[in-house]
C-alpha positions in Angstrom: 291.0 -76.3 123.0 289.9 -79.0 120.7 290.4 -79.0 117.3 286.8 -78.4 116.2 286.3 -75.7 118.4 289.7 -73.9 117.4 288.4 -74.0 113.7 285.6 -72.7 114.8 287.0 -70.0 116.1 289.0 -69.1 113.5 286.2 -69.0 110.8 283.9 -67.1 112.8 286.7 -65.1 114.3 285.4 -60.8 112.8 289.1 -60.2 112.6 289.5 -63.2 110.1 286.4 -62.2 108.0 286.9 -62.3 104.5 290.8 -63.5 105.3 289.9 -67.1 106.5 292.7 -68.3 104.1 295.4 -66.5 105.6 294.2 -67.3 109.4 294.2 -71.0 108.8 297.4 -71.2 106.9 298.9 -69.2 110.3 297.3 -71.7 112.0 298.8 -74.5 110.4 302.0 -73.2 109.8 301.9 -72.9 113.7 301.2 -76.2 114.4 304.0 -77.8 112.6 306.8 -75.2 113.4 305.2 -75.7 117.2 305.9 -79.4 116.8 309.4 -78.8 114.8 310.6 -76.3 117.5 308.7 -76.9 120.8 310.8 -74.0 122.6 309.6 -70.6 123.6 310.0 -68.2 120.3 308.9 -64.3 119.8 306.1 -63.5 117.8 304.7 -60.5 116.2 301.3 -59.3 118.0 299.6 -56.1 117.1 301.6 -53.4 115.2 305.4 -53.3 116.9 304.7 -55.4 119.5 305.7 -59.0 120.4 304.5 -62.1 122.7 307.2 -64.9 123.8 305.1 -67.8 123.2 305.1 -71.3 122.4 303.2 -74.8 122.3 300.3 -75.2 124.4 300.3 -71.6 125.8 296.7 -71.5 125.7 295.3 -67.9 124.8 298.7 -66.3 123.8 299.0 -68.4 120.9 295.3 -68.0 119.9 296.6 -64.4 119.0 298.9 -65.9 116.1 295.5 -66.9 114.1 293.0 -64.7 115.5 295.1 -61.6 116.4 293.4 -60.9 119.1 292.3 -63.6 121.2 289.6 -61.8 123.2 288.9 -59.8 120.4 285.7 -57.9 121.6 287.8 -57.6 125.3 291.4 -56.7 124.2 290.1 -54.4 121.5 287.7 -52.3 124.5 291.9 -52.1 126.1 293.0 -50.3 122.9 290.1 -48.7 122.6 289.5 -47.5 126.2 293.2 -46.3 127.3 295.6 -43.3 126.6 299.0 -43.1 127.4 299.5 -41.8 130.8 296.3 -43.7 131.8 296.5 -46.7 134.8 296.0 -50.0 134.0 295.5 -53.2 136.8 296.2 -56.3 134.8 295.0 -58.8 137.5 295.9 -62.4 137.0 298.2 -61.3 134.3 299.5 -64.8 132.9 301.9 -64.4 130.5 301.1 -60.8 129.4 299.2 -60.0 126.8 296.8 -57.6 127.8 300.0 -55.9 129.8 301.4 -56.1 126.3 298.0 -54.1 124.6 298.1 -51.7 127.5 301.9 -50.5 127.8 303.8 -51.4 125.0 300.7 -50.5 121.9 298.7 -47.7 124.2 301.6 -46.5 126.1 299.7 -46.7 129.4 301.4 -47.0 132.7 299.9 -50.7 134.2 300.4 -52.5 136.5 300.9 -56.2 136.4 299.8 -58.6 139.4 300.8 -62.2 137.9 301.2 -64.9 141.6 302.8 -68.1 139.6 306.7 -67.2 139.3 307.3 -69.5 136.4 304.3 -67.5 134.0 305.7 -64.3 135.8 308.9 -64.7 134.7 307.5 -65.0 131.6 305.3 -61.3 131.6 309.0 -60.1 132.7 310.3 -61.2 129.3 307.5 -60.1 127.9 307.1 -56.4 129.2 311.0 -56.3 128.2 310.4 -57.5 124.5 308.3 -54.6 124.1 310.6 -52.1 126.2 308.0 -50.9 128.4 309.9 -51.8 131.5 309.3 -47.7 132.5 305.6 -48.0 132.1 304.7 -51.4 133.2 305.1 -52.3 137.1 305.0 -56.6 137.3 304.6 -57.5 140.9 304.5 -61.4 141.8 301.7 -61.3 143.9 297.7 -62.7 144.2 295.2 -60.4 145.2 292.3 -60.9 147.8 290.3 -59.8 150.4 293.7 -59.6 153.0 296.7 -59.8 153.4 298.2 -63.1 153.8 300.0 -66.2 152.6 298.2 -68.4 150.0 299.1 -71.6 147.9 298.3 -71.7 144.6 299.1 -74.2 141.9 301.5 -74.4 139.4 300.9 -77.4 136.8 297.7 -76.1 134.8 299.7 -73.1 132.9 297.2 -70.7 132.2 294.4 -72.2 134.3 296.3 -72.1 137.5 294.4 -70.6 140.6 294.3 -70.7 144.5 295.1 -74.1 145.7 292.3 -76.6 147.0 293.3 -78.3 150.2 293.1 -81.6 147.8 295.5 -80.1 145.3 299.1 -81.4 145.3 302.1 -79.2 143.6 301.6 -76.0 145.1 303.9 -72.7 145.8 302.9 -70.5 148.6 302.0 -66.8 147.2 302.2 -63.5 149.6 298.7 -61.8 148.6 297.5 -58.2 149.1 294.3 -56.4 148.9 293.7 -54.1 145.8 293.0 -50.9 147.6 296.1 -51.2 149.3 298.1 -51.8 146.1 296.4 -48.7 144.5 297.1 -46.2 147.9 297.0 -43.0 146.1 296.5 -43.7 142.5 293.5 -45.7 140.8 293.2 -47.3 137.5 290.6 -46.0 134.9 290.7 -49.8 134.0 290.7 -53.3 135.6 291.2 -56.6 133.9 290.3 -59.2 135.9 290.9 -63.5 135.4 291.9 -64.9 138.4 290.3 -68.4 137.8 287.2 -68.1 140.5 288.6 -66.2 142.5 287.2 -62.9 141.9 284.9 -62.7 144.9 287.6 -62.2 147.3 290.0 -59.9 144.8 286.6 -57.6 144.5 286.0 -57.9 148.6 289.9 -56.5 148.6 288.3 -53.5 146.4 285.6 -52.0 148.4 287.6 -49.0 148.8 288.8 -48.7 144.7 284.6 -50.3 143.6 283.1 -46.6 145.1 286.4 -44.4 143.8 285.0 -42.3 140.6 288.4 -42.6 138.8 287.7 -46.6 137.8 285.9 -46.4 135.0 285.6 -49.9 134.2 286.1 -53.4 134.8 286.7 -56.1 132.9 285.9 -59.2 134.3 285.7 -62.9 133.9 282.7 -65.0 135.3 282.6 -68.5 134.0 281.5 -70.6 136.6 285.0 -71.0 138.3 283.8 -69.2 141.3 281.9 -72.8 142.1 285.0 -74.1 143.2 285.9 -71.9 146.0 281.8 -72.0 146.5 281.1 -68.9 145.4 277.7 -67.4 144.0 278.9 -65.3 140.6 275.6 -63.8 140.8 276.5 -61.6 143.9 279.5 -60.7 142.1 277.2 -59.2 139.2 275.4 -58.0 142.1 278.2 -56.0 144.0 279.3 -54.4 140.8 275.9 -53.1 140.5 275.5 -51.8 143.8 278.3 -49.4 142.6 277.2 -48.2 139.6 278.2 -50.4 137.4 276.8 -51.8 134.7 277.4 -55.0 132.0 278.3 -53.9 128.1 279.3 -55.4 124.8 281.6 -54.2 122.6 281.6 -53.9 118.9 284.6 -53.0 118.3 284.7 -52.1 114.2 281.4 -49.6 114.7 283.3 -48.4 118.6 279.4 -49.1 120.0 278.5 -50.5 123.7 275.2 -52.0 124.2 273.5 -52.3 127.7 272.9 -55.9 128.8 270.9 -57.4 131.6 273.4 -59.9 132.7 277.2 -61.2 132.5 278.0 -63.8 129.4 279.8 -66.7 130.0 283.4 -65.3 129.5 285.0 -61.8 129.8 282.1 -58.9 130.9 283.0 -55.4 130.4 281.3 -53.3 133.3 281.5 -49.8 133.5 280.5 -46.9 135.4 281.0 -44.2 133.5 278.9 -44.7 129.9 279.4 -41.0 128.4 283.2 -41.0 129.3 284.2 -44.8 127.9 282.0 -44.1 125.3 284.0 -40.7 124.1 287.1 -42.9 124.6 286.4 -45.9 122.4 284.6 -43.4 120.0 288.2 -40.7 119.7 290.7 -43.3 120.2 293.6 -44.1 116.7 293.1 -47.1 114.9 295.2 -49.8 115.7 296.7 -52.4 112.8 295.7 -56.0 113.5 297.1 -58.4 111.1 295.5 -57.7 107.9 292.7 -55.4 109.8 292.2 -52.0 111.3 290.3 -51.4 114.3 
C-alpha cells in the first residue's frame, strides 16, 4: 500500500479515533524495527492473541496500527461466532481471521490455505495461539472439482490460480466445499481467494441451500476479471439463495441492508434475526486501546 494511502487509513481508521497519536507512533515504530529486524517476529493481536508477522506482510501487519485490519469484517467474526460454532476460513493466508475465530472466539474452524510457504505460516500461527484442538489447516484450494491446479507463489498475499502465462508456480490438489463439509456446515464463510470465487461458490451448491450457513463473507473486487468472470452473477447466485448484502457497524452491533456488494469484503447473510441476536449478545472484545 502506498504511503499516503496507509496514513490515510490510519487517521480515518474508527478503531484509531481519538488515539491517532498512538496509531501512528505504532506505525512508525514498525517501520524502523521492520527495517532493523527484517525477520518474522510475534506480535500482540487482539486480547491474548498473537500473529507471526513481519515486513511486507501485507494485511497482517496492517493489524499492528489499525488493530483490526478489516475492521467492519473481522469485527462481524467476533461478533458473529461462539465457541463450539464452525468456521471455513477460505484462502486463509497467513491466518488471521483463523486467529479471531479459534484462538479469541474459541470456535472450531477450519483453515483451507493452497500456497505451502503462507501455510506453513497459519501452522505457526494457529500454534502461537494453542488452538491446534480447534483449528483444522488443510493445504488445499477450493473449486468447483476435484482436481490438480497451479497456483502461484511470488505475490505473498495476492497469490491465486495460476494463468497459463504465469511463470513460478506449485501445483495444488483442490476439492469442492460440499465435499470438505460432508456432515457438518459452518454457520460462517470467509472467503478471498483472489478471483476465484466463482468456481469455490459452484463447489458449494450443496452447502449455498443448507440452512445452517448463516453467512458469508466475501470478497469481490474485480479479480474475478482475470479468470473472466462476471462478479455480478456471483452477487446474483448468493441471492438466488437467500442471501442478502449487509454493513456492519460494529461499535452500535447494527447491520444495514444494501442493494449491492462494495468494492472489498461483503458480508451476506441469510438469516437476519439470528446474526442479528448474535452480534447484538455477543462479549466485548479489547482492541488495542478500544472495546468492541
Amino acid at each position: 500500500m502506498p504511503i499516503f494511502d496507509t496514513i490515510k487509513a490510519i487517521a480515518s481508521h474508527p478503531i484509531n479515533k481519538g488515539s491517532e497519536l498512538g496509531a501512528f507512533s505504532r506505525f512508525i515504530k514498525w517501520q524502523i524495527s521492520s527495517r532493523l529486524n527484517p525477520y518474522p517476529v510475534v506480535y500482540p493481536f487482539v486480547e491474548n492473541s498473537k500473529l507471526l508477522i513481519w515486513k511486507g506482510l501485507t494485511g497482517a501487519t496492517g493489524n499492528i496500527y489499525l488493530g483490526l485490519h478489516e475492521f467492519e469484517d473481522m469485527a462481524f467474526v467476533l461478533h458473529c461466532l461462539r465457541p463450539g460454532d464452525l468456521f471455513a476460513d477460505v484462502g486463509a493466508n497467513v491466518g488471521s481471521y483463523t486467529v479471531l475465530a479459534a484462538g479469541v472466539v474459541g470456535a472450531n474452524t477450519i483453515s483451507v490455505e493452497p500456497v505451502p510457504g503462507t501455510f506453513q505460516t497459519l501452522l505457526t500461527n494457529i500454534k502461537l495461539n494453542n488452538c491446534e484442538h480447534i483449528a483444522k489447516p488443510l493445504n488445499i484450494g477450493l473449486g468447483s472439482k476435484k482436481a490438480t491446479i497451479k497456483f502461484t507463489r511470488s505475490f505473498g498475499t495476492e497469490n491465486h490460480v495460476a494463468l497459463d502465462n504465469e511463470a513460478d508456480t506449485i501445483d495444488v490438489p483442490v476439492e469442492k466445499f460440499d465435499d470438505l463439509m460432508a456432515g457438518k456446515m459452518p454457520v460462517l464463510v470467509k472467503m478471498d481467494v483472489e478471483g476465484f470465487e466463482t468456481e469455490v461458490l459452484n463447489g458449494m451448491e450443496k452447502s449455498l441451500k443448507n440452512e445452517q450457513l448463516k453467512a458469508i463473507i466475501i470478497e469481490l473486487n474485480g479479480s474475478g476479471d482475470r479468470y473472466g468472470y462476471d462478479e455480478s452473477k456471483i452477487h446474483e447466485k448468493l441471492q438466488a439463495n437467500h442471501f442478502q448484502p449487509y454493513i456492519y457497524s460494529p461499535f452500535k452491533r447494527e447491520l444495514s441492508l444494501v442493494e449491492k456488494y462494495g468494492t472489498h469484503n461483503t458480508i451476506y447473510i441469510r438469516d437476519i434475526d439470528f446474526v442479528k441476536n448474535r452480534v447484538k449478545t455477543a462479549r466485548k472484545f479489547k482492541v488495542l486501546d478500544k472495546e468492541i
